[in-house]
N, C-alpha and C positions, 0 to 999 in steps of 0.2 A: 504493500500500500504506500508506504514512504517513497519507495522507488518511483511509481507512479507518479505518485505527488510531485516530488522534484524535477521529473521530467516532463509533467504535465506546467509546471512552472518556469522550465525553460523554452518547451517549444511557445511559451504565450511573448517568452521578451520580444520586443516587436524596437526596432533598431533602425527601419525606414530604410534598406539597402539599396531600392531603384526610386526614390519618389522623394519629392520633398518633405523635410520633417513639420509636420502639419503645424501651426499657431500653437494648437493647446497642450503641444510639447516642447516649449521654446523653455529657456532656463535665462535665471539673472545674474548676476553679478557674482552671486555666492559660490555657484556651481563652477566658474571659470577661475575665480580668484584662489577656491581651495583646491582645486584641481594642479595648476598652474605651478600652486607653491607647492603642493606635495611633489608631482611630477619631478619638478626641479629642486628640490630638496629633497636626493635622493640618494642609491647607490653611486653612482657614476660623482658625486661630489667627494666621497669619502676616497676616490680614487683622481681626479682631475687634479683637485687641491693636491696631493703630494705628487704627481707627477709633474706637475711644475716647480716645483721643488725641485726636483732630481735635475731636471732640465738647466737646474741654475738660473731661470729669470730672476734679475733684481727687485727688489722691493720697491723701487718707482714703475718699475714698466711691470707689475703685476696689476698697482693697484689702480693707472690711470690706464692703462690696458682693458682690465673689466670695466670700467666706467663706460669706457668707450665702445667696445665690443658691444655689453651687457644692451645700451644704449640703441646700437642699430638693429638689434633682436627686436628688442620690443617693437622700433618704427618700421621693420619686416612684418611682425604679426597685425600690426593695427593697417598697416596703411596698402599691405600687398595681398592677405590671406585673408583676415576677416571681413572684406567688405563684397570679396566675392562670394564667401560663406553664408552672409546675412540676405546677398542678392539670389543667387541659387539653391542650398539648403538641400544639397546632394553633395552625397561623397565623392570625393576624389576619384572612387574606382567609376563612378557611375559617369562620375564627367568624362572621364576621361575616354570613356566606352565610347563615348557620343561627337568624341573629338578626334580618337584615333581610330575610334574601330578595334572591333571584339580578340582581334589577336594580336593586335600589338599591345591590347592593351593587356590581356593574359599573359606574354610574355613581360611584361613592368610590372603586372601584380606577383610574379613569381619570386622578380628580382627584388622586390619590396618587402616583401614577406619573407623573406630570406634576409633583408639587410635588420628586417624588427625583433626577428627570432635572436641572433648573433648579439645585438644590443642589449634586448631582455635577458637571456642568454651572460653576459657580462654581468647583470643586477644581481642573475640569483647566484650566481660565484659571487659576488660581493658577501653575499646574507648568506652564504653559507660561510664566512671565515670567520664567522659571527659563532652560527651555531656550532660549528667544531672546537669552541672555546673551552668545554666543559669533561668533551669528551679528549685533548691534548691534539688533537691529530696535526699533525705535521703541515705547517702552510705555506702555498706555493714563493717562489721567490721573482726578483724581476726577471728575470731568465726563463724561467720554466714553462713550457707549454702545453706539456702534458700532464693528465691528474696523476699526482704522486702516492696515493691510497684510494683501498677500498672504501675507507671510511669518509674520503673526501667524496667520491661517487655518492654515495646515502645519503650525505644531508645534502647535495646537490638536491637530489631526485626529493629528498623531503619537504624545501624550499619550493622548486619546481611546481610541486602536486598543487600545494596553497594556491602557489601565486595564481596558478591557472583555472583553477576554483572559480575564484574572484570574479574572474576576467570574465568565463563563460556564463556569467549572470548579466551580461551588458553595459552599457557606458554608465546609467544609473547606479548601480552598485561600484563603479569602478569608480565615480567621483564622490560617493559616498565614502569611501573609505579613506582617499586622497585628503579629504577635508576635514577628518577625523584625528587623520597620524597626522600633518601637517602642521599644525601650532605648537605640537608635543616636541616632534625633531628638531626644531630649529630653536627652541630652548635648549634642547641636549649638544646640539652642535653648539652655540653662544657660548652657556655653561663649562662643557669642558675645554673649548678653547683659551676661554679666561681662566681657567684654574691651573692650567700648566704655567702661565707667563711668568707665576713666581719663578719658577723651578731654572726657567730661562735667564732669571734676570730683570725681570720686566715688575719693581716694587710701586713705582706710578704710570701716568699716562705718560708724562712727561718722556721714559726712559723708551716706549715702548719702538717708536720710530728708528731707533739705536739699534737696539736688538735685532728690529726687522732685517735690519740690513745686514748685521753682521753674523746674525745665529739663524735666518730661517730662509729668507732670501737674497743668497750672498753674493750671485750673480756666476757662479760657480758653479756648472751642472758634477752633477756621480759619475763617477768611471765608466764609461761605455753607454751615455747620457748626449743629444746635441745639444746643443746652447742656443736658449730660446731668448727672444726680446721684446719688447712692447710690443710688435708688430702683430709676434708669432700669437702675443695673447689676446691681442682686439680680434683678429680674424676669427680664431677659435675660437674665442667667447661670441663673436657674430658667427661665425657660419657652425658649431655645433651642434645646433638643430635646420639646417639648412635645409633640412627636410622636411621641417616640420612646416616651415613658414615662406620660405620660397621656393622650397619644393612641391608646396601646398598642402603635407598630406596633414594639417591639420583642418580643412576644409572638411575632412571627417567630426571633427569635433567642436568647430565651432560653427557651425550647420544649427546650433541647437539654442544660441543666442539670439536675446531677443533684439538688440543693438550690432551694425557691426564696431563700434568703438570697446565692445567688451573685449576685442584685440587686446586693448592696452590692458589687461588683467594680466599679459605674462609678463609684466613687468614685477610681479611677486615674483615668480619664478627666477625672472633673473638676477636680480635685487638680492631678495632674502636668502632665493637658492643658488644662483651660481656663484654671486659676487660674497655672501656671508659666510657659505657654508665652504667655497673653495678657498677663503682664507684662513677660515677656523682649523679646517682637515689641513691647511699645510702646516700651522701653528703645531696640529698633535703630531705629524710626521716627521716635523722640524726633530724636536722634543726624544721622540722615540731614534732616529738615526743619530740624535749624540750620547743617550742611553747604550744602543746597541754598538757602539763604536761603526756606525756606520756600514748595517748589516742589510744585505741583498734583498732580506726576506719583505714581500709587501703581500701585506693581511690587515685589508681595512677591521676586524673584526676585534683585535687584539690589541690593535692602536688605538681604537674608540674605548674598548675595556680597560686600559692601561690608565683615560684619563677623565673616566666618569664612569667606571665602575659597570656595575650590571644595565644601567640605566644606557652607557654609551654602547653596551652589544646588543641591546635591546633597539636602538636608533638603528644602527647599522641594518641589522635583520629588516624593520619598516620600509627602513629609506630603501632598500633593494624592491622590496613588495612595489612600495608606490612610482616605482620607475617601470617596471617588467608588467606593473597589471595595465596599463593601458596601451603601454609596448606592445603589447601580445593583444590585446584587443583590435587595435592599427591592426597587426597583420594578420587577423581575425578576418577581419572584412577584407582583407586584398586579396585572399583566396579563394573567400565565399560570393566574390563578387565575378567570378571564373563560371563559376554554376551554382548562380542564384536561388536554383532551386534548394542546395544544400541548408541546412537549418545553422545560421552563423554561429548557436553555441558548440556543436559538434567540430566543425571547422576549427574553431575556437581551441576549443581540444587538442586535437591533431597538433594543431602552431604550439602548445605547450608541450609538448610530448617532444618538438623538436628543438623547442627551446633549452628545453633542459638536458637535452643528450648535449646540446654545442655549450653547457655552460658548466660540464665538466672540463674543461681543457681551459688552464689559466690561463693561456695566452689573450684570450677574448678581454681581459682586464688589463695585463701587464702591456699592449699596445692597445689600448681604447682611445688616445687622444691619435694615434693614425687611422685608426678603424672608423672613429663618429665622424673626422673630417673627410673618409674615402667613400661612407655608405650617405653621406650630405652630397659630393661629389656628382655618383652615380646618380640621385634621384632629380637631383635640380633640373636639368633640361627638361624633365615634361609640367614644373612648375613656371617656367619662362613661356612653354607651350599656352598650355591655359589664359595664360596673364593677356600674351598675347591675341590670344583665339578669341577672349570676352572684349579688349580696350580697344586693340588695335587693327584688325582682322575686318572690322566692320567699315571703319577708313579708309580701306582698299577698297573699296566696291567689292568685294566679295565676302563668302559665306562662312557665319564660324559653326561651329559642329558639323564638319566635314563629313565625317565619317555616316552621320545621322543623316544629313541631306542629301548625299550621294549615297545613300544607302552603300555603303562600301564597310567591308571589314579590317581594310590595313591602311595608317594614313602615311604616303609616303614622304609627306613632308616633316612630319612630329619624329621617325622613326630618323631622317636623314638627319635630323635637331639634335635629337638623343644620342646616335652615332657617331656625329663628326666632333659633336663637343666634348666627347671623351677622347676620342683621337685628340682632338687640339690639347686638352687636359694631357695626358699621356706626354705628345711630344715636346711639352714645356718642359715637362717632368724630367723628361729622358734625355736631351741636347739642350737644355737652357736650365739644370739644376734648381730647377721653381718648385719649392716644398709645397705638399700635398694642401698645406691651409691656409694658401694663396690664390689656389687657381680656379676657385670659385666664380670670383667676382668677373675675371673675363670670359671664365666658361659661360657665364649667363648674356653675356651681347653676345658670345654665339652660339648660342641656340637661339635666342631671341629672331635674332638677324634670320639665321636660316631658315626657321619657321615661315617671317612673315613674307620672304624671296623667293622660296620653293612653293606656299602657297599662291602668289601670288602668280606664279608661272602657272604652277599646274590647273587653276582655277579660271584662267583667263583662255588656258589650251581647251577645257572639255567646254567654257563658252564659244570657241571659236568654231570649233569643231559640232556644236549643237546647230550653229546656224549657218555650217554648210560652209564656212570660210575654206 
């Protein structure tokens, strides 16, 4: 009967996969703002913050770096993502159906859904260095890529199970819980990062700018670390969700707003969580590598225990949940949106099950500031697509939802977009030494470019060719 029940309670979530999300489902300011901050006061801080640490940024270009970064994130989600969200009030996969056509756009839901599994995947190896605290297991180091115990597998897969629980109850429950853990962590992250400062040195405010510089961010990256600069951390703190907000695929989520200015909500996110919570975690990482005489081992799990006790493995454990449960939701809908008819919790399912096979293998953590800047990389061209297909598409004398009007299934122009501006990506990368968390911003004028050049060929051809030219 129970079984029943639950299953009769999930096939009822009703998630709006091909339709717009009707008026008397629309959400306020509450739903985006606790979402926002849990989201981004999360796993992936416990590990960002000391990775930039290791990388040796200075304590100037850390902290006017996130300002600035933090900064264009937010005028990405307000001013590029949510206004399209609040205008159409379909997912990303459904738009994009209707723009590219059903198999190119299956093969992007593949690739997407593979880049949020690997992400979430990263959250719950965060929560689990957490929960292996009790039981001693051995935890992974910078180096390591493979799981080094059976016992590191277990609480993967026990992590794993929760997080995707959650997730397969819908966005509803997934921002219920967000909004929940969200006030709690960002006290545990404050807390413990102020309670070490003594230990550092740090007896007023006065001293604390001293310190920064000289014990936490000393401009000196760790052995077999590159050397990162203001640059490296405006970009990254802008383009690390680049997926989310000019890649678009938050037009899944904020579809549900009843404003599009509720954009400006992930300025919690980047504020409280990237910008508080990525200097607190460098403060504990600081702290722990002069303790350990500068030891390889990174386990956000045992770093957060070391400086707030049960209360900081307890943060660690959440903050993995509230990054992986909507992670896994994301790539929830990008599969189920392949064969609509599928029931998104099941699907749902499935994207956890492979989530957590891939978040056995540390590596998914100890390279995550190259992994969120490559799977931001890969997704942005069909986010410059869209932008282009709704603003500027209609300026040409021609048609946007291509794919939909030409009743066609492949758009050759969105595909030539997505293709050539990873080549261009790539060949910066390969013969012009242009690190991964720069090549963003030109990757987006071209695909942009390309988009609105191949469309405007190819659309002008099948009119010429309509009237016999």
């Amino acid at each position: 009967m129970a079984k029943t029940s639950i299953k009769g309670h999930l096939d009822s979530v009703e998630e709006f996969e091909r339709v717009p999300v009707p008026e008397s489902h629309w959400k306020g300011w509450g739903s985006f703002i606790g979402m926002y901050a849990g989201e981004h006061t999360a796993g992936t801080e416990f590990v960002i913050g000391p990775l930039f640490v290791a990388h040796g940024v200075s304590a100037a270009g850390l902290i006017f770096g996130l300002l600035a970064g933090n900064f264009l994130a937010v005028l990405s989600w307000a001013f590029l993502c949510a206004p399209i969200a609040a205008k159409k009030r379909l997912t990303l996969y459904y738009m994009l159906e209707k723009i590219c056509g059903k198999k190119l756009t299956a093969i992007y839901n593949v690739v997407n859904a593979l880049m949020f599994c690997f992400l979430a995947g990263a959250m719950i190896a965060v929560s689990a260095t957490a929960v292996g605290i009790p039981f001693g297991l051995s935890m992974p180091s910078l180096s390591d890529w493979l799981p080094n115990s059976a016992g590191w597998i277990v609480a993967v897969f026990a992590i794993g199970a929760i997080t995707t629980i959650v997730a397969m109850f819908g966005y509803n429950q997934v921002a219920k819980f967000a909004s929940i853990a969200a006030p709690w962590m960002i006290l545990v992250f404050v807390a413990a990062a102020v309670a070490v400062l003594p230990q550092m040195g740090v007896e007023s405010v006065s001293d604390f700018w001293g310190v920064a510089k000289e014990k936490i961010w000393t401009g000196v990256p760790l052995e077999g670390q590159s050397k990162f600069t203001f640059w490296h951390v405006m970009f990254f703190a802008w383009f690390c969700n680049m997926a989310m907000h000019i890649g678009m695929a938050d037009l899944s989520i904020l579809r549900y707003a009843k404003k599009w200015y509720y954009g400006f909500s992930s300025a919690t996110g980047m504020y409280v969580g990237h910008y508080i919570a990525w200097v607190a975690s460098g403060i504990l990482y600081s702290l722990f590598l002069m303790e350990s005489n500068f030891s390889t081992e990174f386990a956000p799990g045992p770093i957060a225990y070391r400086a707030a006790g049960l209360a900081g493995a307890l943060c660690v454990i959440i903050a993995g949940w509230t990054t992986a449960n909507p992670t896994i939701y994301r790539a929830g809908l990008a599969l189920q949106s392949i064969r609509p008819k599928w029931k998104t919790w099941k699907v749902t399912m499935v994207v956890g099950m492979i989530t957590t096979a891939a978040a056995c293998f540390p590596a998914l953590v100890m390279k995550l500031l190259d992994f969120v800047a490559l799977y931001g990389l890969i997704l942005m061209p069909m986010g410059a697509v869209i932008l282009m297909d709704i603003y500027l598409i209609p300026r040409l004398g021609i048609k946007s939802n291509y794919a939909e009007t030409y009743k066609k299934s492949f758009s050759m122009s969105a595909a030539l977009a997505w293709i050539l501006t990873l080549g261009f990506s790539l060949f910066l990368n390969l013969y012009f030494g242009v690190e991964i968390f720069f090549l963003g911003l030109p990757g987006w004028f071209v695909a942009a470019i390309v988009y609105m050049v191949m469309s405007l060929l190819i659309q002008k051809s099948k009119l010429r060719a309509s009237e016999g030219v």
